[in-house]
C-alpha positions in Angstrom: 164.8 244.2 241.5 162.2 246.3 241.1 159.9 243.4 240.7 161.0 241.8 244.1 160.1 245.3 245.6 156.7 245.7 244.3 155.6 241.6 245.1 157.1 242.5 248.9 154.6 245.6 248.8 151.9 243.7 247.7 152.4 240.9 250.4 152.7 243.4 253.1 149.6 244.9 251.9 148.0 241.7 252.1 148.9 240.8 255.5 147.6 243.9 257.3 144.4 243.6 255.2 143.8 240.2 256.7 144.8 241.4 260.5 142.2 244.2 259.8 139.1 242.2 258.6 140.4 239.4 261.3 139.8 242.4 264.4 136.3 243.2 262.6 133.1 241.8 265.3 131.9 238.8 264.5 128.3 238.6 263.2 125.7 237.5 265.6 121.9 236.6 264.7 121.2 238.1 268.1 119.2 241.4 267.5 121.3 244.8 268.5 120.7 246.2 271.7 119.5 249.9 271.3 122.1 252.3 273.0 121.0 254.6 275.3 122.5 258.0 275.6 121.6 261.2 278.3 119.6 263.1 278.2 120.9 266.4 276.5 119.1 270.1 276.3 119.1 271.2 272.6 117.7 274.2 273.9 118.4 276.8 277.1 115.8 279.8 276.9 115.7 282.3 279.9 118.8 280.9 281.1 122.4 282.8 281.2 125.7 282.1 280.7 128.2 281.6 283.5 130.4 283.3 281.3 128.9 286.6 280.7 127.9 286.9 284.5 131.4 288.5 285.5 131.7 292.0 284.9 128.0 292.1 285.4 127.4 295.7 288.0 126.1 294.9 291.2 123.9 297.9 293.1 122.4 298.4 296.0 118.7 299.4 296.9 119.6 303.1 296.2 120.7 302.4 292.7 124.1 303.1 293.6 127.1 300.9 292.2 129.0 298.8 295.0 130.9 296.7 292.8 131.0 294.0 290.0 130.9 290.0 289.9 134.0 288.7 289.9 133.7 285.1 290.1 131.1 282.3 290.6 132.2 279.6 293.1 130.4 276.5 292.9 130.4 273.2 294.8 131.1 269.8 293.5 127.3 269.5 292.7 127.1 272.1 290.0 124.7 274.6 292.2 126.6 278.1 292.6 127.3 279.1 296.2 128.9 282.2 296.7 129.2 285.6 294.3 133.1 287.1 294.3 132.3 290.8 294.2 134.9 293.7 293.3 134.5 296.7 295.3 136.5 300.0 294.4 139.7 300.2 293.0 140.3 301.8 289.2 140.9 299.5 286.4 141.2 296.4 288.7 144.3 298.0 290.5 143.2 298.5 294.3 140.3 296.5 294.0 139.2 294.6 297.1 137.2 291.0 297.1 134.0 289.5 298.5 132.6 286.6 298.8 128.8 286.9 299.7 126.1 283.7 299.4 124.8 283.7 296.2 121.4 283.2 296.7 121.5 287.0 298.8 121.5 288.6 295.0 118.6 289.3 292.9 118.9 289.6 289.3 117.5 292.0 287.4 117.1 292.3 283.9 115.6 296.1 283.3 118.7 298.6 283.3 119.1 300.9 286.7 117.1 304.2 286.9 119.6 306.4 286.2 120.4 310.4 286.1 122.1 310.2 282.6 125.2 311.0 283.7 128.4 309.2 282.2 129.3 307.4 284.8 126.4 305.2 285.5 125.7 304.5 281.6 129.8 303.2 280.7 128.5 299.8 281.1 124.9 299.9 279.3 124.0 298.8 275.7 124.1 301.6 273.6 120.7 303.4 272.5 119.7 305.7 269.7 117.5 308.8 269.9 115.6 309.8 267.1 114.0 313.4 267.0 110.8 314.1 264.7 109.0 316.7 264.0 110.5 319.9 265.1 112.8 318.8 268.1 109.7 319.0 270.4 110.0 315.3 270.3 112.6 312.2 271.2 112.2 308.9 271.3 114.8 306.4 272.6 115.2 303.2 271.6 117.4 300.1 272.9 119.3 298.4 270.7 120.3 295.4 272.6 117.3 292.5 273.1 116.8 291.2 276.6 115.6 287.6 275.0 119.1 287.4 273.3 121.5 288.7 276.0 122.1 285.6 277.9 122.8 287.7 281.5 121.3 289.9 283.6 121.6 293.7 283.2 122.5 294.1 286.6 122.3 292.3 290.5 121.3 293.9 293.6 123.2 293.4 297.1 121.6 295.3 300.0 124.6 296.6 301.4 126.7 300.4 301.2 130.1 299.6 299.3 131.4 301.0 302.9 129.7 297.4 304.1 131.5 295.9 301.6 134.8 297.1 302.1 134.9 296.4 305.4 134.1 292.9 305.0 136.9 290.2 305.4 139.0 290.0 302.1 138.4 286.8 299.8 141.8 285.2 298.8 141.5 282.3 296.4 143.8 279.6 298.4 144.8 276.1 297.4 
């Protein structure tokens, strides 16, 4: 019995073996054709990630903060058309939507002027100070690199956040 059983698995065996090498191309003498592929980037310097643009702060000309980038709309082409800004709110609760052209924004990559205070530094890299000599001194120094961050530090609108709130809600519809 044992012997009928192993003969049986040999002959199935067989049989796909020989449906396998029959679905195998047939050998032509005609020379293969060379296969042409896209072009594909191996390489994006200077160029940021659609990714890491929400959250990014958006100010005005006065340095002040009006909001944060939300979402990037884009039409069927790939080119991004309109900037979904958050204005006000706390934590996302209360905040209220805007859809401006994108092309309106200009991207900075130098952090705002700022006062120091807490509130307009929650969102920057973090920096160390180093003191020599006999504290008559400091130096600061970033630790985030601008080459490596793949985003801008911050866009400006020209536009109060009062401007902004007033201006018609963006609802995502279907």
């Amino acid at each position: 019995m044992l012997m009928k059983s192993i003969a049986a698995g040999l002959a199935g065996t067989a049989l796909f073996a020989t449906v396998a090498f029959a679905q195998s191309p047939a050998t032509t003498d005609k020379a293969p054709t060379a296969v042409t592929s896209p072009t594909v980037a191996t390489s994006a310097t200077g160029e940021w990630r659609t990714s890491k643009m929400d959250g990014v702060n958006v100010y005005n000309d006065a340095n002040e903060k009006i909001g944060a980038i939300s979402d990037l709309l884009m039409d069927k082409s790939g080119n991004v058309k309109l900037a979904v800004i958050g204005v006000g709110g706390f934590l996302g609760m209360g905040e209220h939507m805007v859809a401006i052209p994108f092309e309106k924004l200009k991207f900075v990559n130098e952090p705002v002027a700022s006062t120091n205070t807490a509130a307009s530094t929650a969102n920057r890299p973090a920096s160390t100070t180093t003191t020599t000599g006999a504290a008559t001194t400091s130096t600061t120094t970033s630790t985030s690199s601008k080459a490596s961050k793949w985003y801008p530090d911050h866009a400006v609108f020209n536009a109060t956040k009062d401007e902004l709130k007033n201006m018609p809600e963006f609802k995502y519809t279907e």
